[in-house]
ZAMARGU-4260 file (C-alpha; in steps of 0.2 Angstrom, whole numbers, plus 5000, padded with zeros to 4 digits):
<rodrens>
0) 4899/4591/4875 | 4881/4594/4886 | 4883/4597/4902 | 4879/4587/4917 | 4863/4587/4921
5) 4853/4587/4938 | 4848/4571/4946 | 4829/4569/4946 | 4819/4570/4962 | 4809/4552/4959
10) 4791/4552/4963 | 4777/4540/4957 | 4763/4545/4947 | 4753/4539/4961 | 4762/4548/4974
15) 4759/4566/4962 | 4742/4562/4963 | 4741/4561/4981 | 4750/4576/4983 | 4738/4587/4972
20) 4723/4580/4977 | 4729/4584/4994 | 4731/4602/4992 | 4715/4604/4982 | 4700/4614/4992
25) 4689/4596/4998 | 4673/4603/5001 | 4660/4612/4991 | 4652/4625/5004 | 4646/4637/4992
30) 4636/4636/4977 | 4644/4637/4959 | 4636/4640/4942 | 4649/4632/4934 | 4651/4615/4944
35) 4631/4613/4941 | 4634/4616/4924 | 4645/4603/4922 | 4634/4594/4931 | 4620/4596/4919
40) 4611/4608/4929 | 4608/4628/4920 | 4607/4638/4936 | 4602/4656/4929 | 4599/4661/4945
45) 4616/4659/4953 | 4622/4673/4939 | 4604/4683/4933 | 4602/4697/4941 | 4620/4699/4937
50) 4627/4705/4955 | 4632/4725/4953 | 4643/4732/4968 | 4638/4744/4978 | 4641/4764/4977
55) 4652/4769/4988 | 4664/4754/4978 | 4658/4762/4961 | 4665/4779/4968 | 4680/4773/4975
60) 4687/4764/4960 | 4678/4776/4947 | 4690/4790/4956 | 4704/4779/4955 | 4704/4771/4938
65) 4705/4790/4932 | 4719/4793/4941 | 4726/4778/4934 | 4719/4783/4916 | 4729/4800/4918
70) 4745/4791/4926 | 4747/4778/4910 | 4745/4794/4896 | 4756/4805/4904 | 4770/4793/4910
75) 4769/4773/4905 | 4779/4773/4888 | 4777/4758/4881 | 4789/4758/4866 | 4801/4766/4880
80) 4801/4750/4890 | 4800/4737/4873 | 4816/4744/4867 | 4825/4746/4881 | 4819/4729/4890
85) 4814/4738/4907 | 4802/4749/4918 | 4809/4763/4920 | 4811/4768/4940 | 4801/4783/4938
90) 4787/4773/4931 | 4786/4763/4949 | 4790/4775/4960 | 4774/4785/4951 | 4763/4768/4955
95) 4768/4768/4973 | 4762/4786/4974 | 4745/4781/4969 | 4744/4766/4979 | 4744/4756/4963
100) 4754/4741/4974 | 4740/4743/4987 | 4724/4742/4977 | 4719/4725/4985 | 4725/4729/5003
105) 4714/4735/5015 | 4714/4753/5020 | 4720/4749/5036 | 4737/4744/5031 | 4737/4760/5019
110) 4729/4751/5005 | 4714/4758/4992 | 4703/4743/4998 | 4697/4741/4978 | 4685/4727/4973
115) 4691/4712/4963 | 4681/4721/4951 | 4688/4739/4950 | 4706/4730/4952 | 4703/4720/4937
120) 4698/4735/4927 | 4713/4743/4933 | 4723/4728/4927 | 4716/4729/4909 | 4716/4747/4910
125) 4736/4749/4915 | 4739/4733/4905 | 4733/4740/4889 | 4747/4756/4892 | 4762/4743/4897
130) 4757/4722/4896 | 4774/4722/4906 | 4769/4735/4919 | 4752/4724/4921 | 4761/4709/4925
135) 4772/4719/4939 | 4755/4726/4949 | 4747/4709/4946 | 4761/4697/4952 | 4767/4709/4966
140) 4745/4709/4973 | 4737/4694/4965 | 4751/4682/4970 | 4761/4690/4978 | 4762/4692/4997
145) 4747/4703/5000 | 4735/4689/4994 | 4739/4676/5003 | 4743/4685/5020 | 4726/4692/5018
150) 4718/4674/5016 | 4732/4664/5028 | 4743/4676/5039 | 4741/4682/5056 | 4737/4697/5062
155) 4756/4700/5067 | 4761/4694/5048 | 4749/4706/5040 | 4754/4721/5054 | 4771/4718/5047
160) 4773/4718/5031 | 4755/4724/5021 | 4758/4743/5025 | 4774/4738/5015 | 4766/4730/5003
165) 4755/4743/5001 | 4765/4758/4998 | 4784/4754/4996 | 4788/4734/4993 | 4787/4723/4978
170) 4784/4706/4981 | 4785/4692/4969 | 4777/4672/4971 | 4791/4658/4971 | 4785/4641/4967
175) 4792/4635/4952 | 4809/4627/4949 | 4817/4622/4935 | 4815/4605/4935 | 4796/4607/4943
180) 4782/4616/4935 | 4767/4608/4937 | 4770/4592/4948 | 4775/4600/4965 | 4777/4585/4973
185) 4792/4585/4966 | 4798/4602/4974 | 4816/4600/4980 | 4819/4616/4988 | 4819/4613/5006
190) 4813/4622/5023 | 4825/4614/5037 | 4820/4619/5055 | 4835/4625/5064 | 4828/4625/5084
195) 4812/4631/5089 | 4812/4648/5078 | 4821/4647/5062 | 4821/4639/5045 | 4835/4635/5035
200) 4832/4637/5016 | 4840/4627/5002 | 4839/4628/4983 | 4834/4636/4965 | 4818/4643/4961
205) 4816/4648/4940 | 4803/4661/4932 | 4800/4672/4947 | 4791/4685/4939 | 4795/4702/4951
210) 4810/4690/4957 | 4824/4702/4951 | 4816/4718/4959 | 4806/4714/4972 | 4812/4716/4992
215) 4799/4703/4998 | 4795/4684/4993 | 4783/4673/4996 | 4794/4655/4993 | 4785/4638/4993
220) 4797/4623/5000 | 4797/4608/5008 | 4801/4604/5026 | 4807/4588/5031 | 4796/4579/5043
225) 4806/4577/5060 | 4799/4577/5078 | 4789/4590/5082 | 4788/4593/5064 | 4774/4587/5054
230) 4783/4593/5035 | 4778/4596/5017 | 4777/4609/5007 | 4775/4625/5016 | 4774/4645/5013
235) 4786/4659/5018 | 4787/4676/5018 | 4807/4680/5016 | 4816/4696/5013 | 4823/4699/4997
240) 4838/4703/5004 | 4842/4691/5015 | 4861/4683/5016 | 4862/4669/5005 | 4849/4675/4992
245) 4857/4677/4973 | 4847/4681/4960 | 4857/4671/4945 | 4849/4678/4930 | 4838/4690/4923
250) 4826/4681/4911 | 4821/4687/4892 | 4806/4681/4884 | 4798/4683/4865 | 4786/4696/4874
255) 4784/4705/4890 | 4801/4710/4887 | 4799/4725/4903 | 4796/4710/4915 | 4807/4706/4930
260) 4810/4689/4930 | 4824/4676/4935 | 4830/4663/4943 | 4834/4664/4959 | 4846/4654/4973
265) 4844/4650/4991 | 4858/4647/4999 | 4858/4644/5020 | 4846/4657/5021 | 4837/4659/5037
270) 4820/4664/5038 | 4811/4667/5057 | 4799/4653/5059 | 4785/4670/5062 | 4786/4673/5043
275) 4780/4655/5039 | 4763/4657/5034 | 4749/4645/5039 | 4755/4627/5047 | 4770/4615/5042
280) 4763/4605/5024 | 4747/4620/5019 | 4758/4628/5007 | 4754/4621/4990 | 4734/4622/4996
285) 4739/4642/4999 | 4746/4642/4983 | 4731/4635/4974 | 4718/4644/4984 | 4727/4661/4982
290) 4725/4657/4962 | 4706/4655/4965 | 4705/4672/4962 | 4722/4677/4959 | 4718/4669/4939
295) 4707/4684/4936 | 4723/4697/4935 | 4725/4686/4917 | 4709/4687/4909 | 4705/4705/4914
300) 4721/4711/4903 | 4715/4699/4891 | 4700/4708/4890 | 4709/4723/4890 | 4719/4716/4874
305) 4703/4713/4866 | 4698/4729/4866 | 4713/4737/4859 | 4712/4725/4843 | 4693/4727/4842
310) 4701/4749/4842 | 4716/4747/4830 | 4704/4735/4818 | 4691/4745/4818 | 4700/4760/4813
315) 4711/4754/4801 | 4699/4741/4792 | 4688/4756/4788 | 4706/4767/4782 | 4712/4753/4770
320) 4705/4752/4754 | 4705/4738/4743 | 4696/4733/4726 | 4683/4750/4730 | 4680/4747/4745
325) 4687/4748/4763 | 4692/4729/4769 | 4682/4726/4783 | 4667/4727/4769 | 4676/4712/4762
330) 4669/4695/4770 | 4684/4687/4773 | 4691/4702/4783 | 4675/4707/4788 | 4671/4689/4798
335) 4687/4692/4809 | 4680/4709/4817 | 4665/4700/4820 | 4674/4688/4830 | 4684/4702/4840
340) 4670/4711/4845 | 4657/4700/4849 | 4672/4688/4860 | 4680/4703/4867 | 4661/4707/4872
345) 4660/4689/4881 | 4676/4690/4887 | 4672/4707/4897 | 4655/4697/4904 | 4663/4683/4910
350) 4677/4695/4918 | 4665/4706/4926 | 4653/4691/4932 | 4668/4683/4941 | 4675/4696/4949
355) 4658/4702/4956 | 4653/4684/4961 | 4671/4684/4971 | 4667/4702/4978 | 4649/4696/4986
360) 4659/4679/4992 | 4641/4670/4989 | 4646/4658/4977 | 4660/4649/4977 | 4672/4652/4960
365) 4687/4640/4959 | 4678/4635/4943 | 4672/4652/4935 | 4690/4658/4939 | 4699/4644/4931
370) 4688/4645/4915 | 4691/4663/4914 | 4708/4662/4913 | 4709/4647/4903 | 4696/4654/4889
375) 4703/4672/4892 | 4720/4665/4886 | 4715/4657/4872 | 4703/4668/4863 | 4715/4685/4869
380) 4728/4676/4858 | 4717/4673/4843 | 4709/4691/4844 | 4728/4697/4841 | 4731/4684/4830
385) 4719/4692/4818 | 4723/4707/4821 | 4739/4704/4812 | 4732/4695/4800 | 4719/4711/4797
390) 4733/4721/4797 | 4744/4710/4783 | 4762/4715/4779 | 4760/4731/4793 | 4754/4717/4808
395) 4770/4711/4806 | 4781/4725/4806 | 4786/4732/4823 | 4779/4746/4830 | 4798/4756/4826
400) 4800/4752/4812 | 4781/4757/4804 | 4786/4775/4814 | 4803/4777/4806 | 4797/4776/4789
405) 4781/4788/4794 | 4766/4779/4797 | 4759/4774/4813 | 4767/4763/4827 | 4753/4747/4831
410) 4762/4737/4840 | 4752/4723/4834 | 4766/4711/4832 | 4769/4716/4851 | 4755/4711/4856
415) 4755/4695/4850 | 4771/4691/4857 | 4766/4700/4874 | 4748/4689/4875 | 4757/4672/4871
420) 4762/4669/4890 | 4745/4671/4895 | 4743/4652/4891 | 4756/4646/4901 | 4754/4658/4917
425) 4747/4651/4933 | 4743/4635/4923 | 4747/4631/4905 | 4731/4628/4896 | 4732/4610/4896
430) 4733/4609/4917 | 4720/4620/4916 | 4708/4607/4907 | 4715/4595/4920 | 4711/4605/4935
435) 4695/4610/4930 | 4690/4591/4921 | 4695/4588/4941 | 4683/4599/4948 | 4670/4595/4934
440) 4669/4578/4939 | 4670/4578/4959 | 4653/4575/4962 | 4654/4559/4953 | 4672/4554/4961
445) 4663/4558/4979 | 4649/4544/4977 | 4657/4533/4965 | 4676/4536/4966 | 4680/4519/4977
450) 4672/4508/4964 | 4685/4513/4952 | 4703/4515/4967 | 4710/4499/4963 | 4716/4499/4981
455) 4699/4499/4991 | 4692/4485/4998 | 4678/4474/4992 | 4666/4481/5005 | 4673/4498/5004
460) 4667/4495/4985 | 4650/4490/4989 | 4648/4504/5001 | 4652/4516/4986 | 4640/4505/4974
465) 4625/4509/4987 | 4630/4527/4987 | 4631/4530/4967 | 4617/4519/4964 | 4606/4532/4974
470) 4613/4547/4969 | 4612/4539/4949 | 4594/4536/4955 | 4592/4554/4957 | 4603/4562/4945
475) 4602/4553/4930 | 4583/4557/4926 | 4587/4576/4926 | 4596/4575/4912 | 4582/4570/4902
480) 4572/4585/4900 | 4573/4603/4906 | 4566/4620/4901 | 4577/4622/4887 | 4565/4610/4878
485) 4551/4625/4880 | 4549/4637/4868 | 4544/4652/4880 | 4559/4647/4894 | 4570/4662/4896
490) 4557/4673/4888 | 4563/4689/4898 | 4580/4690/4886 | 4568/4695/4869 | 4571/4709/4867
495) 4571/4717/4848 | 4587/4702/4847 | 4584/4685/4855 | 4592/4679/4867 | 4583/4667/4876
500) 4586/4654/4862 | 4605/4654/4866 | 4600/4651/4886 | 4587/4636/4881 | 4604/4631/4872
505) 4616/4632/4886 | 4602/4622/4896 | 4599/4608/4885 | 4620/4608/4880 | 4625/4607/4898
510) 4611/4590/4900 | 4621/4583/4886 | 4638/4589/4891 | 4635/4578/4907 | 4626/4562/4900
515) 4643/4562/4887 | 4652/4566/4905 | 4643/4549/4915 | 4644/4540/4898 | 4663/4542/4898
520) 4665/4537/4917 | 4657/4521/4914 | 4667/4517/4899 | 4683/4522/4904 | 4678/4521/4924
525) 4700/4521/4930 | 4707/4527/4913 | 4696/4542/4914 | 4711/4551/4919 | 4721/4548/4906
530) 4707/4552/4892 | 4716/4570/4893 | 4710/4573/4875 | 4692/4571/4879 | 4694/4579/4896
535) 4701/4594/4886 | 4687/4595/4873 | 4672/4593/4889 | 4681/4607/4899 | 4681/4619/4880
540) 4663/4613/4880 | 4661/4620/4899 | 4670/4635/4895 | 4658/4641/4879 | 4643/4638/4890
545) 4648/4649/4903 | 4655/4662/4889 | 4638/4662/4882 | 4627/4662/4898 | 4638/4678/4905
550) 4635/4686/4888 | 4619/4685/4889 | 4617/4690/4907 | 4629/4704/4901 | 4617/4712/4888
555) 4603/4711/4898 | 4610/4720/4912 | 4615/4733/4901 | 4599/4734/4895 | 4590/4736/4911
560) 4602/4749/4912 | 4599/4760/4897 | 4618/4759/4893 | 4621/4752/4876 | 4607/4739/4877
565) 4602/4735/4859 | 4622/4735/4854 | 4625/4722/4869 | 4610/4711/4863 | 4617/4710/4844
570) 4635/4707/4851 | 4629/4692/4863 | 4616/4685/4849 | 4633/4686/4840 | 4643/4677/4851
575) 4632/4665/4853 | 4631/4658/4837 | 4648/4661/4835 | 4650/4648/4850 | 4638/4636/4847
580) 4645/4633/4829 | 4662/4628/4841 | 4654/4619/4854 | 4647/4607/4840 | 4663/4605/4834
585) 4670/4600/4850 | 4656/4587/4853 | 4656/4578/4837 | 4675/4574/4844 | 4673/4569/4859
590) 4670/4552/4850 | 4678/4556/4833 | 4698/4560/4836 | 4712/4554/4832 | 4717/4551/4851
595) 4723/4534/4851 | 4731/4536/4834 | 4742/4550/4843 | 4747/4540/4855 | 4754/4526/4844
600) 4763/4539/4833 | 4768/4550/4850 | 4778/4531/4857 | 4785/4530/4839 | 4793/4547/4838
605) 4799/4543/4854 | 4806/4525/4852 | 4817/4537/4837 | 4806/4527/4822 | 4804/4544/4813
610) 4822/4552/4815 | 4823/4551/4798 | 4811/4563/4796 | 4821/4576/4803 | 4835/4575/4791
615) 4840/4587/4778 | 4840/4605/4792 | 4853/4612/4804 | 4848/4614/4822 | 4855/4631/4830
620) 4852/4627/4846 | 4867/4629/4858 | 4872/4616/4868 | 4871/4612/4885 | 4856/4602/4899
625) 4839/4603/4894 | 4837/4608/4913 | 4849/4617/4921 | 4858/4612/4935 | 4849/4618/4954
630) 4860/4607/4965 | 4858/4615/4982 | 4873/4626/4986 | 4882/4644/4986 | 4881/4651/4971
635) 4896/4657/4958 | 4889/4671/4952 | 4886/4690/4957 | 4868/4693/4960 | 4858/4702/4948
640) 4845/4708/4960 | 4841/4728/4957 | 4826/4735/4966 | 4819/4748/4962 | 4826/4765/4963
645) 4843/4757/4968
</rodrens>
């Protein structure tokens, strides 16, 4: 017999809409490579000369990254914390003591004041020793409390609790719930003012990753509008161990198995109304602002991923033999280390381009950010997924179990398991294609967005008409022709390998990436939205054009440099190809896919026409709700809350 389950917080699809639109960053005040590539226009100088940092920030997170190096040999065990499912004490209390927790936070508040840039390196570096001990720095800085304090908080918040963020205090980023993931406005965990100077909060947050450790939260709920209270979603910083806080669970997962993450129950606890940061209602466009840059943590390990599977498959493709020869001679095997180098090469460009393009500030990177994460994720996850295959019956086998019978422990099932999250953190890949295809498109829903609101007025219509009809005027004839039709455009990237056959590529791609774009608006005009197939495969498109771009900027860079030069240019000109073979792929189906199709079958297997299908198997799932219960209330159990050196 299931259990009960929850009553459903009821909201519109309309009323979801409002609520994300409403927290999403309006205006566009900086420049972005990505939007104007959407937008059909290759902007090479936004990117080229890639931005470098300066020395004394070279110095500073040289020194520390080998620190860092030395710290992860000498103490991060990794098959220590996958077996026993935790990071051991010592490990932590060895990060504090480099100011690992601080590296974002200024030094002022007893932080190392890193770059985005050298703090991403440090992820992928510390990531590589331990994905689990990554996921700890990164949550506790990139999410957690120091990030949006240092965007949001005021000068009293950030004199209070950054030197604890700094040096002593984990924090962790509450926002999910278990019957909310992606549609906040659905949040049911509530904020009630009690008089002028405290809050009362109320309900169940799920997956918060640092949640079981940490002695500082930042919670996202919703306050109830009342006089002298505008309301909405709001942020918070709370202590951990406040009265009324239980953490119900410790959650275990197929990978990551040292993370600290659970469920955690708010019960009457009272939070000072000074910990609440920005206004009543700004929490969710904290929340998604922080991300902005918070997304890089992701790819930068993914990078780092990469470059262990192009290590372990390089050195053991050239070991085993097979047929005469070693197997990475053979084609078939041969074609997959290609495809790690070359993409762990573009994913190290496109890491590098937009963490120095968030260091300058010049540009702005809600784009570039998303679409590293989102095409970090997924390439990350088919690098180690060929590396098992390049490994065979051995990629399979655990790390112990290839020791214990004397050959060496590669955790290469590991990492498949530990990368698989990566496409569901901060934004599963499929609300990544949303919130991007969003962006993509806001130029067109700024001048042309009334004609297709069902609500507007006539007039309101007609005013939008005048508007799209002189920016379409403008716009559309761009798209045309450009200088990826001439032969000598981008001449400076021949250089023994030619790359500026790729960039007249991305030039010409990107025009027809937003005439298929404009063509799709007017045919679908309000349904766009739902078309999430085709907004998927334009956002893929998006995301190999800035791949490329970055690779090629990469290499030249590099060879300007004197470091590697001819290796970059033959790994981008791989690349390249490598991705214009895929973008091809994704444009012939844009308008050849089995969309519609889907959806027939998708309403069938749901109306229960093809139960009969699934007869003949047993299921052992257990019983119980599909979601568990988070009715508001004091919780039954002991909590399971153990920071650190407790």
């Amino acid at each position: 017999m299931s259990a009960p389950t929850t009553p459903r917080t009821t909201v519109t699809e309309r009323e979801a809409r409002q609520v994300a639109e409403a927290a999403r960053e309006q205006n566009w005040r900086k420049p972005s490579f990505a939007k104007e590539l959407f937008l059909g226009r290759f902007r090479l100088d936004l990117i080229h000369p890639h931005p470098l940092p300066d020395d004394e920030a070279v110095r500073r997170g040289e020194e520390f990254l080998a620190e860092l190096r030395a710290f992860c040999e000498s103490t991060i065990d990794s098959a220590r914390i996958e077996r026993e499912a935790r990071i051991p004490d010592e490990v932590v209390a060895g990060l504090k003591e480099l100011g690992a927790l601080g590296m974002k936070i200024d030094p002022k508040y007893g932080g190392l004041g890193l770059t985005q840039l050298y703090y991403n390196k440090a992820l992928a570096l510390v990531g590589s020793a331990s994905p689990a001990v990554g996921a700890l720095l990164s949550a506790h800085q990139s999410i957690g409390v120091p990030q949006p304090l240092k965007m949001f908080g005021t000068q009293e918040q950030k004199d209070a609790f950054l030197p604890r963020c700094a040096r002593t205090d984990i924090s962790a980023f509450l926002l999910t719930e278990p019957d909310v993931g992606s549609d906040p406005a659905r949040l049911a965990t509530t904020a009630v003012p009690d008089g002028e100077d405290t809050y009362v909060l109320d309900g169940v947050k799920l997956w918060t990753t640092n949640g079981v450790v940490a002695d500082l939260l930042v919670v996202m709920a919703r306050v109830p509008a009342s006089e002298g209270h505008k309301g909405g979603i709001t942020a918070f910083v709370v202590e951990a161990a406040s009265e009324g806080i239980t953490v119900e669970n410790r959650n275990a997962f197929m990978g990551l198995r040292g993370i600290e993450n659970g469920v955690t129950r708010f019960h009457q606890v009272r939070v000072p109304a000074a910990n609440r940061i920005g206004p009543e209602g700004a929490g969710l466009k904290i929340a998604l602002t922080t991300l902005n840059t918070g997304r890089l943590s992701l790819p930068a390990m993914c990078a780092g991923a990469g470059k262990w599977c192009l290590k372990i498959a390089r050195e053991w493709s050239a070991e085993r033999e097979q047929w005469g020869k070693p197997v990475a001679l053979h084609e078939a095997v041969g074609s997959k280390i290609s495809f790690i180098a070359a993409t762990t090469f573009a994913l190290e460009a496109v890491l590098d381009l937009s963490s120095q393009m968030a260091d300058e500030d010049r540009n702005d990177i809600r784009i570039e950010a998303a679409l590293a994460k989102l095409y970090g994720s997924e390439m990350a996850w088919k690098m180690a997924d060929e590396l098992v295959q390049i490994r065979g019956g051995r990629g399979y086998e655990t790390a112990e179990s290839l020791t214990a019978r004397g050959e060496r422990g590669v955790p290469a099932e590991q990492i498949l398991r530990d990368l698989r999250i990566n496409r569901i953190f901060e934004g599963s890949t499929e609300i990544m294609h949303l919130l991007i295809a969003r962006e993509a498109v806001d130029a067109h829903l700024s001048v042309a967005g009334d004609l297709i609101d069902p609500d507007k007025s006539l007039s309101d219509k007609a005013k939008a008409g005048a508007s799209a009809g002189v920016f379409y005027a403008k716009w559309l004839p761009r798209l045309v022709a450009g200088p990826g039709q001439l032969p000598t455009a981008y001449g400076k990237f021949n250089n023994g390998v030619d790359l500026s056959g790729h960039l007249r590529y991305v030039e010409r791609t990107a025009r027809k990436l937003a005439r298929s774009t404009f063509y799709a608006m007017s045919r679908w005009q309000g349904r766009m939205e739902t078309k999430q197939g085709f907004l998927g495969r334009i956002v893929d498109i998006g995301a190999e054009l800035f791949a490329m771009s970055a690779a090629c900027v990469r290499a030249e860079l590099l060879r300007g440099r004197g470091e590697h030069g001819r290796e970059a240019y033959q790994l981008a000109d791989a690349f390249c190809r490598q991705a214009r073979i895929r973008v091809e792929e994704l444009f012939d189906r844009l308008w050849t896919n089995t969309d519609d199709l889907d959806r027939k079958v998708v309403k069938a297997v749901l109306a229960g026409s093809f139960t009969w299908l699934e007869e003949g198997i047993v299921d052992p799932s257990g019983d119980g709700p599909w979601i568990a219960d988070a009715t508001p209330g004091p919780s039954g159990r002991e909590s399971e809350r153990r920071p650190f050196g407790s």
